[in-house]
C-alpha positions in Angstrom: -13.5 0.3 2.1 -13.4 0.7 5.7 -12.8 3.6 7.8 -8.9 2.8 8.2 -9.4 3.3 4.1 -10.6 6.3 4.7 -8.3 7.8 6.9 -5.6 6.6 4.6 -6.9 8.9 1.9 -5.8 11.6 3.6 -2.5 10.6 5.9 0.2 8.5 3.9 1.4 6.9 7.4 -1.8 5.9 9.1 -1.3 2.8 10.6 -4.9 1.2 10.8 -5.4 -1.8 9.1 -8.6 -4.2 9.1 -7.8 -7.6 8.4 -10.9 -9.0 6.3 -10.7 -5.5 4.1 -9.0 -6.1 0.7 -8.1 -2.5 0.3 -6.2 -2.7 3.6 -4.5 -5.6 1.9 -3.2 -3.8 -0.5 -2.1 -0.8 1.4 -0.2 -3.1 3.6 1.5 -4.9 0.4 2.0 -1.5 -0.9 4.2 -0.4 2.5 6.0 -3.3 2.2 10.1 -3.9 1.1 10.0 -4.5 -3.2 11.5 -7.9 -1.9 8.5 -8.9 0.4 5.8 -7.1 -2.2 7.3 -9.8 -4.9 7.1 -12.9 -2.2 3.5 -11.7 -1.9 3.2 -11.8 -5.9 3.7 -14.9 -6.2 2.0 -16.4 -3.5 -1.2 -15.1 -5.2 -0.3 -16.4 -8.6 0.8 -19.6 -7.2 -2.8 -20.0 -5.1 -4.8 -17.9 -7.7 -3.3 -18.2 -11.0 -0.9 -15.8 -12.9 -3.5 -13.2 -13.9 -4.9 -13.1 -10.1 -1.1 -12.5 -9.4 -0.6 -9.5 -12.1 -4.1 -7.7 -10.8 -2.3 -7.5 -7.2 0.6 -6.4 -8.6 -1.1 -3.4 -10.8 -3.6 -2.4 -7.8 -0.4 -2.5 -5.4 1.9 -0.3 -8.1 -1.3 1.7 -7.7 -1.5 2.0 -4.4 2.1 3.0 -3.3 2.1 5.4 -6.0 -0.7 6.9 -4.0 1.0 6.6 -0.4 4.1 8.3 -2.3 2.4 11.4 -3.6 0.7 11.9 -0.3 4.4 11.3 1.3 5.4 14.3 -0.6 3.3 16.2 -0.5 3.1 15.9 3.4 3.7 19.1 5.4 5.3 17.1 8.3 8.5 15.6 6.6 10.8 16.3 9.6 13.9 14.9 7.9 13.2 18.7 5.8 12.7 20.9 8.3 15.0 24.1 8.5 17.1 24.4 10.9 
């Protein structure tokens, strides 16, 4: 992990992203549309194999799960604020 890895832990938008990290691979799959994550599926199972294709897929589910409880649970949703 890397220190853009890091800061990700703790801010669900950070935008820092180091290309030769795998983890920051993921993250970036992970903020992607559900119709660019599955272009990116199979591109790995078609250069990889199908099992290298379902790992992505499970660390990615993982990984937006994460970004998405950290979304919520973010103090700065603006879109809430009271008025």
């Amino acid at each position: 992990m890397c220190n853009d890895c890091n800061e990700a832990k703790k801010f669900w938008d950070w935008h820092g992203y180091k290309e030769d990290c795998e983890a920051c691979s993921i993250r970036a799959i992970a903020n992607c549309s559900p119709k660019i994550r599955n272009v990116c599926y199979r591109q790995k199972a078609y250069r990889l194999g199908k099992p290298a294709g379902r790992l992505l897929k499970e660390a990615v589910e993982l990984e937006s799960d994460r970004i998405d409880a950290l979304h919520k649970a973010s103090p700065y949703r603006w879109w809430q604020r009271a008025a």
